[in-house]
C-alpha positions as CSV (number, residue, x, y, z in Angstrom):
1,X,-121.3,-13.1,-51.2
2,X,-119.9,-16.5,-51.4
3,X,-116.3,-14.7,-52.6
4,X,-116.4,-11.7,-50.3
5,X,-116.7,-14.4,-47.4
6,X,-114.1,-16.2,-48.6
7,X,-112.1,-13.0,-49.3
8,X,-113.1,-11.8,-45.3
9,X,-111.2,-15.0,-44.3
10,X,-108.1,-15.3,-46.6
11,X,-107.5,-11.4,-44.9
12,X,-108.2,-12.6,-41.6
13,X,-105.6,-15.6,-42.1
14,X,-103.1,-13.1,-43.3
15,X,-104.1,-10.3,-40.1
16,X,-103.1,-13.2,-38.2
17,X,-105.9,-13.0,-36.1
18,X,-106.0,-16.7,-35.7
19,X,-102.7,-16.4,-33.3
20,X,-103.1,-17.1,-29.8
21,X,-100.9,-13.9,-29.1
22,X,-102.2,-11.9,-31.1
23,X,-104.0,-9.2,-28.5
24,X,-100.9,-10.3,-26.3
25,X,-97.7,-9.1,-27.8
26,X,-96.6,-6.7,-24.7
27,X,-94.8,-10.1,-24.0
28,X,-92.6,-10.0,-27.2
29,X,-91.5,-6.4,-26.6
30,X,-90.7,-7.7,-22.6
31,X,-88.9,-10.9,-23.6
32,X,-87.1,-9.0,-26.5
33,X,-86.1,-6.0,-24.1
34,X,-84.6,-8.4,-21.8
35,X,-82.6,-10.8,-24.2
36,X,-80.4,-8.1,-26.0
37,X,-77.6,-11.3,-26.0
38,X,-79.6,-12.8,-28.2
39,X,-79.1,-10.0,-31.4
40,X,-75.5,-9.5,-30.5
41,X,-74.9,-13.1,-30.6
42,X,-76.3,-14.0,-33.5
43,X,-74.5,-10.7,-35.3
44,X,-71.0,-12.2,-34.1
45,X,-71.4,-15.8,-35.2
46,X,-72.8,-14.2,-38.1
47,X,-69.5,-12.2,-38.6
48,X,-67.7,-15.3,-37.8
49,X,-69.4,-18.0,-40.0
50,X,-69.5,-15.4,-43.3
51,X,-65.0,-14.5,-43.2
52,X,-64.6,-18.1,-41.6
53,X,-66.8,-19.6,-44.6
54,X,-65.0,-17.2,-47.4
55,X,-61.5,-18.9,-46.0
56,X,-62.9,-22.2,-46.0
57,X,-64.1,-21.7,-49.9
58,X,-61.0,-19.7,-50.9
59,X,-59.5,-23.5,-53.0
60,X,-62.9,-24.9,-53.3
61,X,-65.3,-25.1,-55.8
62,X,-68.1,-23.0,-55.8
63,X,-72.0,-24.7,-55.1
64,X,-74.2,-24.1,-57.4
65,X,-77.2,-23.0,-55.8
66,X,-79.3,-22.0,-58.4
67,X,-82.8,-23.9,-57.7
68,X,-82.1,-23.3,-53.3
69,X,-81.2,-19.5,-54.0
70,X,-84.6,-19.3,-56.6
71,X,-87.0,-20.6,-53.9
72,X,-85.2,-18.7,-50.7
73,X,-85.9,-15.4,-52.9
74,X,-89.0,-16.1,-53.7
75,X,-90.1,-17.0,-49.8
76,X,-88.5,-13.7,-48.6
77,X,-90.7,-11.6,-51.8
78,X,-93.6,-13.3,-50.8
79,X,-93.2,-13.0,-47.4
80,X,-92.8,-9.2,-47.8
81,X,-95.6,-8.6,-50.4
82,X,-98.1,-10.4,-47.5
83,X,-96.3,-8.3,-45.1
84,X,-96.6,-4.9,-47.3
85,X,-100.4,-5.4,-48.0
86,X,-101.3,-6.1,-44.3
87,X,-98.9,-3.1,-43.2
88,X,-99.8,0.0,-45.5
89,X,-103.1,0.0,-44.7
90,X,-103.0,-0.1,-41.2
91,X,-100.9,3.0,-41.3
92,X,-102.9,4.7,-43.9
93,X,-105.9,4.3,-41.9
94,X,-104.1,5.9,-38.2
95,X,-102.9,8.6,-40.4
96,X,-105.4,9.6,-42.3
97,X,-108.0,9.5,-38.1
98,X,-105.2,10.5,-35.9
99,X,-102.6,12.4,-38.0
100,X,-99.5,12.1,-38.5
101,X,-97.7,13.6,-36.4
102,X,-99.9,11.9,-33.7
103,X,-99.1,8.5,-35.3
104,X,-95.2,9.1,-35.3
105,X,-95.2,10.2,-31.9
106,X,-97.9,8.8,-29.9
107,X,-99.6,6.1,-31.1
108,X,-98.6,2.5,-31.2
109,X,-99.4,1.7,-34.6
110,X,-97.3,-1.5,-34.4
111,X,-98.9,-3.5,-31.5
112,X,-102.0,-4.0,-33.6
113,X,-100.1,-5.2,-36.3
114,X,-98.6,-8.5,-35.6
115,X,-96.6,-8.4,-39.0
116,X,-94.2,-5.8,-37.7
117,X,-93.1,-8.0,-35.1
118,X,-92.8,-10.7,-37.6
119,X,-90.9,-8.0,-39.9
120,X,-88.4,-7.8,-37.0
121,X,-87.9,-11.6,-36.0
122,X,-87.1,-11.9,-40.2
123,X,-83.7,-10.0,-40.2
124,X,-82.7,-13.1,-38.4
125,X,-83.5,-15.8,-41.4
126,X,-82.3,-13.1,-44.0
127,X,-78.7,-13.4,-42.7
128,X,-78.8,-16.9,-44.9
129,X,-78.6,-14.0,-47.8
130,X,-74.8,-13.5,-46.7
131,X,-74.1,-17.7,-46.8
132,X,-75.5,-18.0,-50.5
133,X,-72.8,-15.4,-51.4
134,X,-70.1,-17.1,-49.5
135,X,-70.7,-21.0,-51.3
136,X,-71.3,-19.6,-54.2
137,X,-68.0,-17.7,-54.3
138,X,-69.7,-14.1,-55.1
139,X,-67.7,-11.0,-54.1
140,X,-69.1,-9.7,-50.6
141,X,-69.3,-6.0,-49.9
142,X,-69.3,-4.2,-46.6
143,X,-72.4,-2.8,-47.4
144,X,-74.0,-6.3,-47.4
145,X,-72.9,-7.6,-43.6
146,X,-72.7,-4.3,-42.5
147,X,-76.3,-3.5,-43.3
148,X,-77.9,-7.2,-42.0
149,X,-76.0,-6.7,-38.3
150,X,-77.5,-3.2,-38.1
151,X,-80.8,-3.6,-39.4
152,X,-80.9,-6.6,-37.2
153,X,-79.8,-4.5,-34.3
154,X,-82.4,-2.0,-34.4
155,X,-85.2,-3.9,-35.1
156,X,-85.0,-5.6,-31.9
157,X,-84.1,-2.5,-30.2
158,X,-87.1,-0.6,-31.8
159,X,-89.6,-3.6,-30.9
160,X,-88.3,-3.7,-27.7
161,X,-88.9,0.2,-26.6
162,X,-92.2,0.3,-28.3
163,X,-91.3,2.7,-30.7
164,X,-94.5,4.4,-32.1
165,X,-93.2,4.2,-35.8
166,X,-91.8,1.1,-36.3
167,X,-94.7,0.1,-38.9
168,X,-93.3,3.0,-41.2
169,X,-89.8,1.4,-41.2
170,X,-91.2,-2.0,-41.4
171,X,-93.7,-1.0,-44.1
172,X,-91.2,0.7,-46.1
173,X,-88.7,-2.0,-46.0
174,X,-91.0,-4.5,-47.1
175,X,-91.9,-2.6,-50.0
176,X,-88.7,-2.8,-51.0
177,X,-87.7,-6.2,-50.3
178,X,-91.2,-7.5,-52.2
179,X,-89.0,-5.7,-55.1
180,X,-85.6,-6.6,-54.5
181,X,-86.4,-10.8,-53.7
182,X,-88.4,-10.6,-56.5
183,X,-85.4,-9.4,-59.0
184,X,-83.1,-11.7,-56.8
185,X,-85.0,-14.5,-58.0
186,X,-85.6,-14.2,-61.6
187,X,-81.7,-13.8,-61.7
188,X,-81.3,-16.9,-60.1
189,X,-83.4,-18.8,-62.5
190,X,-81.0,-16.8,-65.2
191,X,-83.4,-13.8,-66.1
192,X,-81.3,-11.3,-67.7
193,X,-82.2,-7.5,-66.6
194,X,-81.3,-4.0,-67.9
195,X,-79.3,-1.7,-66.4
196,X,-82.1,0.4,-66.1
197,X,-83.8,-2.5,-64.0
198,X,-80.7,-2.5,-61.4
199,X,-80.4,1.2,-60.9
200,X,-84.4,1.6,-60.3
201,X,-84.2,-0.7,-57.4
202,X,-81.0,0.9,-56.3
203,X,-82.3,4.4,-56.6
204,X,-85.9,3.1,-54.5
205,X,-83.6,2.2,-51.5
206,X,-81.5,5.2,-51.5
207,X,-85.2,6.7,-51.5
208,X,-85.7,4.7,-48.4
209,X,-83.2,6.0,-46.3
210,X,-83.7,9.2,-47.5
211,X,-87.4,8.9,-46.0
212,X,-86.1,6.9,-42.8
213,X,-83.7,9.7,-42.5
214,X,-86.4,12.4,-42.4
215,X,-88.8,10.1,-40.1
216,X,-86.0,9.7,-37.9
217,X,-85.3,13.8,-37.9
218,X,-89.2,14.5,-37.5
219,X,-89.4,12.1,-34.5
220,X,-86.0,13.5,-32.9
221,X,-87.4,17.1,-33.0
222,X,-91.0,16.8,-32.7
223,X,-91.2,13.4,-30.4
224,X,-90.0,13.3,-27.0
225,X,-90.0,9.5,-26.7
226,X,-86.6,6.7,-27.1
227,X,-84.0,9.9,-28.6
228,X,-81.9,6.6,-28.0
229,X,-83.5,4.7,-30.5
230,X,-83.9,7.6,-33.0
231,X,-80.4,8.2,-33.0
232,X,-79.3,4.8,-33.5
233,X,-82.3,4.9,-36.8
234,X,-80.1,7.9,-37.7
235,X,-76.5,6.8,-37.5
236,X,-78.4,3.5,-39.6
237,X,-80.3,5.1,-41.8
238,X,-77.3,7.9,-42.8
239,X,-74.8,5.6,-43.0
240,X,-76.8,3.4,-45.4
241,X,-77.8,6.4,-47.6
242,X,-74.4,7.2,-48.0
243,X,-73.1,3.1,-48.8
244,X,-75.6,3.3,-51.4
245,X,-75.4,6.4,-52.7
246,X,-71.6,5.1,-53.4
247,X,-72.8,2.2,-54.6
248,X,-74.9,3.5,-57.2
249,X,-72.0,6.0,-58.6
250,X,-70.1,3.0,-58.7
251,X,-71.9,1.0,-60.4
252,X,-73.6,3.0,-62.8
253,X,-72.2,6.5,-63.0
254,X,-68.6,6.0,-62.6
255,X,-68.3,2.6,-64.2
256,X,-66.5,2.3,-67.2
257,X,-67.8,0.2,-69.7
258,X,-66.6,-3.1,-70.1
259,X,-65.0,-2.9,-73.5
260,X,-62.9,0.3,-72.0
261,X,-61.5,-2.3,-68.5
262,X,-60.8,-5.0,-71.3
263,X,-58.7,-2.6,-73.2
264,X,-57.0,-1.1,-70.4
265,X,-56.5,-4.3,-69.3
266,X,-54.7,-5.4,-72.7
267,X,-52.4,-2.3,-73.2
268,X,-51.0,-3.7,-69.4
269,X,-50.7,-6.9,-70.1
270,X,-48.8,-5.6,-73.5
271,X,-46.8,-3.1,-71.5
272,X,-45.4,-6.3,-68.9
273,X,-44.8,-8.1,-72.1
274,X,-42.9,-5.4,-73.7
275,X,-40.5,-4.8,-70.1
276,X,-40.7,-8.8,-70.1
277,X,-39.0,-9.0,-73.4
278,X,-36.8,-5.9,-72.5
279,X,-35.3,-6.9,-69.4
280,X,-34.1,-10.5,-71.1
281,X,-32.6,-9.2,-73.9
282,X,-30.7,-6.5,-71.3
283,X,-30.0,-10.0,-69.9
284,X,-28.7,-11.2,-72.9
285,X,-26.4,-8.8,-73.4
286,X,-24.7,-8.7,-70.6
287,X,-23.9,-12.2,-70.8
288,X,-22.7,-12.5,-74.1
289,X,-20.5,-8.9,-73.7
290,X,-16.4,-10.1,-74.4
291,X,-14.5,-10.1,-71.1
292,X,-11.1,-8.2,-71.5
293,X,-7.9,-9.5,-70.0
294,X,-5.0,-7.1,-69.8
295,X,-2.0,-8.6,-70.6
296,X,1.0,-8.0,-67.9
297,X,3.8,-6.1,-69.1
């Protein structure tokens, strides 16, 4: 009895029941719904501190960040595997009572579960993922920026209009990220990983927008509630499926192996050489080629 009680309390603590808001968060979504300043500012100094700070490093050295970079990771995976385990089951249990179809589209699943709203308010720490890149000199994709503004976009725009599914896209995200910090981590403590390892977790978040794709088409057609809000989750959620979908053909379909760019990259640098040493001995000849005079009669 003595660890069940003690079990009861550690999943109370993580319920967050012991928040003084917690039967109150109608506030959050009123406060959110009229600050939308605040997301769009924070996406702009955002765009400006990530291309001002790539400038700034462009003749610097690059930080090492190894140790910072191992324990940020490892806060955002633990975060998410708390956030995971309190979210599933909340949905599984609406589901499997209302429906879910009911649960999609009439319900609001999310205002009992506190960590949604703390899913949302994260998007805004997680743009820190974008400065590690920057000091540490690693190339930056438009996938990366481009999916931090509009993740961050939505989620305060779902929170704020009360959307009835927001724990699905909050649940499935977090599994992910559990995943994905978890990996990030181990790499930054020098963990070497498979290819097989990489394109798993790149082929479980093409999986996600695949299924945030479909929740958004069920709710479009089925739901009469925010068609605002479901389109926006379906311009997102499309336009991620296809960045990583191109991403993983990229990297691991497309990709030539290594040995094949080094290669390629020799026979080039031969080639220059060879039109290097061409061109000088053309050079060369023309400067030492006899000059005629013709003599006057």
């Amino acid at each position: 009895m003595a660890q069940q009680g003690l079990g009861e309390k550690v999943w109370s603590a993580l319920e967050l029941e012991w928040l003084p808001a917690y039967h109150d968060w109608r506030s959050a979504h009123l406060w959110m719904g009229k600050h939308y300043e605040v997301p769009v500012a924070l996406c702009v100094l955002y765009v400006i501190v990530i291309f001002g700070g790539k400038r700034l490093m462009r003749d610097r050295k690059a930080f090492d960040l190894q140790q910072p970079l191992f324990f940020w990771n490892v806060f955002l995976a633990t975060f998410s595997a708390i956030g995971a385990l309190c979210t599933v089951p909340h949905i599984y249990t609406t589901v499997t009572e209302r429906g879910f179809t009911e649960d999609m589209c009439t319900t609001r699943s999310e205002l009992a579960n506190p960590w949604v709203y703390l899913f949302c308010l994260s998007k805004i720490p997680e743009l820190l993922d974008t400065v590690f890149i920057v000091l540490r000199k690693k190339p930056l994709i438009f996938l990366h920026y481009y999916h931090h503004v509009m993740t961050l976009l939505y989620c305060w725009n779902a929170w704020a209009l009360h959307i009835p599914n927001g724990g699905w896209f909050a649940a499935m995200n977090l599994i992910i990220h559990t995943l994905m910090y978890s990996y990030y981590a181990a790499c930054a403590i020098g963990v070497r990983f498979s290819n097989r390892t990489r394109l798993s977790i790149t082929s479980l978040q093409i999986l996600q927008m695949i299924l945030g794709v479909s929740i958004v088409l069920h709710n479009l057609v089925v739901c009469n509630t925010h068609p605002e809000n479901y389109i926006f989750g379906l311009v997102m959620y499309a336009s991620y499926m296809v960045l990583f979908t191109k991403l993983f053909l990229d990297s691991y379909v497309f990709k030539r192996p290594a040995r094949d760019v080094k290669s390629a990259k020799e026979r080039a640098e031969r080639v220059k050489d060879e039109q290097e040493q061409d061109h000088t001995a053309d050079s060369s000849r023309i400067r030492k080629r006899p000059t005629t005079v013709k003599k006057a009669n």
